[in-house]
C-alpha positions as CSV (number, residue, x, y, z in Angstrom):
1,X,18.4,-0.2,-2.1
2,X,17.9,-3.5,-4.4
3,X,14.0,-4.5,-4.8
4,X,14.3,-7.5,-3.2
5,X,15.5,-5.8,0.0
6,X,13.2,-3.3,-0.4
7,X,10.7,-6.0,-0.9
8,X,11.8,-8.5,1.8
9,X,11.6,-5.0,4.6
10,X,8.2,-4.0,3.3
11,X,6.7,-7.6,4.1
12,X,7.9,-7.9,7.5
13,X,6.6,-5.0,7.9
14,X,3.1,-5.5,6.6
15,X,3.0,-9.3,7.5
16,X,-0.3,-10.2,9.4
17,X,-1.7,-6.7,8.8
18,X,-5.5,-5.9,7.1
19,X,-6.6,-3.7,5.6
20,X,-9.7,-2.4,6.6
21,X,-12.7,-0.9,4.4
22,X,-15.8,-3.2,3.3
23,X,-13.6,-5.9,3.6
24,X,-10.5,-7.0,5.4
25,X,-7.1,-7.7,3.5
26,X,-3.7,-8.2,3.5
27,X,-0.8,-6.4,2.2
28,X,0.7,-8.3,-0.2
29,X,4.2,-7.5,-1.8
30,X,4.6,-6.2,-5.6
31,X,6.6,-5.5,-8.2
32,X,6.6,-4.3,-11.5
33,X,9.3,-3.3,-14.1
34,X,6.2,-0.5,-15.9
35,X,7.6,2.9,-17.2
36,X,6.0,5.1,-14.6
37,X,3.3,4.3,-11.5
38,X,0.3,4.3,-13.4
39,X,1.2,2.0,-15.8
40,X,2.6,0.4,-12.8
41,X,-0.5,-0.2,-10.9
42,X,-2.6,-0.8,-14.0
43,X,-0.5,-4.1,-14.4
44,X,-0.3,-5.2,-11.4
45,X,-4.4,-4.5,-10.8
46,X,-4.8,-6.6,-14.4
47,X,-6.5,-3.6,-15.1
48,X,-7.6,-2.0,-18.4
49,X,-7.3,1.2,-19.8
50,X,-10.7,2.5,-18.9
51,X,-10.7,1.5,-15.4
52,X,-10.3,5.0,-13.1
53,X,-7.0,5.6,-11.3
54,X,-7.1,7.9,-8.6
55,X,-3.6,8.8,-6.7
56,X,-3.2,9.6,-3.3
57,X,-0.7,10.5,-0.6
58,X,0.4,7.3,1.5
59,X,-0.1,9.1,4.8
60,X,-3.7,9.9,3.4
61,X,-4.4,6.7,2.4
62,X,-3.2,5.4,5.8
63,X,-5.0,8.0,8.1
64,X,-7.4,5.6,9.9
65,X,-5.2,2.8,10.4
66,X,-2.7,4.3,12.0
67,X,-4.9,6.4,14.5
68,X,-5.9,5.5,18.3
69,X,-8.7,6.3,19.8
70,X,-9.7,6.4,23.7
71,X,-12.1,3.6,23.2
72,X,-9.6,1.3,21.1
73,X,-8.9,-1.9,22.8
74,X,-5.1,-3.0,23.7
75,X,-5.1,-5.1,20.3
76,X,-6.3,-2.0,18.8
77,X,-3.5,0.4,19.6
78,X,-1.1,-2.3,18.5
79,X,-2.3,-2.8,15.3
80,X,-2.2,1.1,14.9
81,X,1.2,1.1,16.2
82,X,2.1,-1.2,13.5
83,X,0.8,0.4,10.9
84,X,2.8,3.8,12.1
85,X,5.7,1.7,12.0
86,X,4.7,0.2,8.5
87,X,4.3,4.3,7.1
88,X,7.5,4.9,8.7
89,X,9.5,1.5,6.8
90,X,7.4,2.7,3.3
91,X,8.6,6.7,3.9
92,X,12.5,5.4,4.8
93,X,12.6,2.6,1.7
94,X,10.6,4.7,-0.8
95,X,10.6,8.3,-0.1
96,X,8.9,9.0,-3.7
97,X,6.1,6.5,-2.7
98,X,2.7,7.0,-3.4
99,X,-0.7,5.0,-3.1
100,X,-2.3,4.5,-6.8
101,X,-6.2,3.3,-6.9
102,X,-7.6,1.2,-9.5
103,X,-11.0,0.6,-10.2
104,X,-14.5,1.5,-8.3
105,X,-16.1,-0.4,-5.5
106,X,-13.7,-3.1,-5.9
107,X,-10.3,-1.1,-5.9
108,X,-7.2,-2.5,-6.2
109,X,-4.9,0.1,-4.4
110,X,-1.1,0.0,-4.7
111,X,1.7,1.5,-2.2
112,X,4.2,2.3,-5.0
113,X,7.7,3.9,-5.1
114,X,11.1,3.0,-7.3
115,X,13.1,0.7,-5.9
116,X,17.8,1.9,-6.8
117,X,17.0,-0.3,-9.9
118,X,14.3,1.7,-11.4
119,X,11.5,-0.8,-10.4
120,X,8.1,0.0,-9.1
121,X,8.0,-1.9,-5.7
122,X,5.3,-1.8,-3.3
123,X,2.1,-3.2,-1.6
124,X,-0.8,-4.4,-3.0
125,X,-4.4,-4.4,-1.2
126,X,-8.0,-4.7,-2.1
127,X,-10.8,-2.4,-0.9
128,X,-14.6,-2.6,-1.4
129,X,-16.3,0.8,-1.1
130,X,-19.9,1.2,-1.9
């Protein structure tokens, strides 16, 4: 599939969506013609060199927002259905697709996979951890 299909499904899919850690934020559409993922998410983080890159599954990176609990409110268990529904769109468009971290505390992480064109296509997010 071209990126900008691939693109244009993975934002509907992610539109009003957060993502939750320290702070709250969106999913944001990316792109990036890089050799391989790391190189990739480095760009697209305006990171350096030395800053730490961790990869990680996308169903592991997802595991809590996708999840509903007995206490979770009716807005809850939407929002976790969406994000099943958004894991499900990021598995069918990008089956390679993996989530690359960049950086500590403030991490940039990327949802990346190669789009029938040979670009790195994703979603981009920020996460504070401390």
């Amino acid at each position: 599939m071209a990126t900008d299909d691939v693109q244009s499904q993975l934002s509907e899919a992610a539109d009003g969506l957060l993502y939750l850690s320290e702070t709250d934020a969106p999913l944001v559409p990316v792109e990036s013609a890089a050799t391989d993922a790391e190189a990739a998410a480095r760009e697209l983080a305006e990171a350096d060199a030395a800053a730490p890159v961790e990869t990680v599954s996308v169903d592991h990176f997802f595991r809590n927002a996708v999840v509903e609990r007995e206490t979770d409110t009716d807005e809850m268990r939407a929002t976790a259905a969406r994000f099943r529904k958004l894991v499900e769109t990021i598995h069918r468009l990008l089956p390679d697709a993996k989530v690359v971290r960049v950086g500590e505390m403030n991490v940039t992480a990327i949802v990346l996979g190669q789009a029938a064109d040979g670009h790195w296509v994703g979603l981009r997010t920020e996460l504070v951890e401390t």
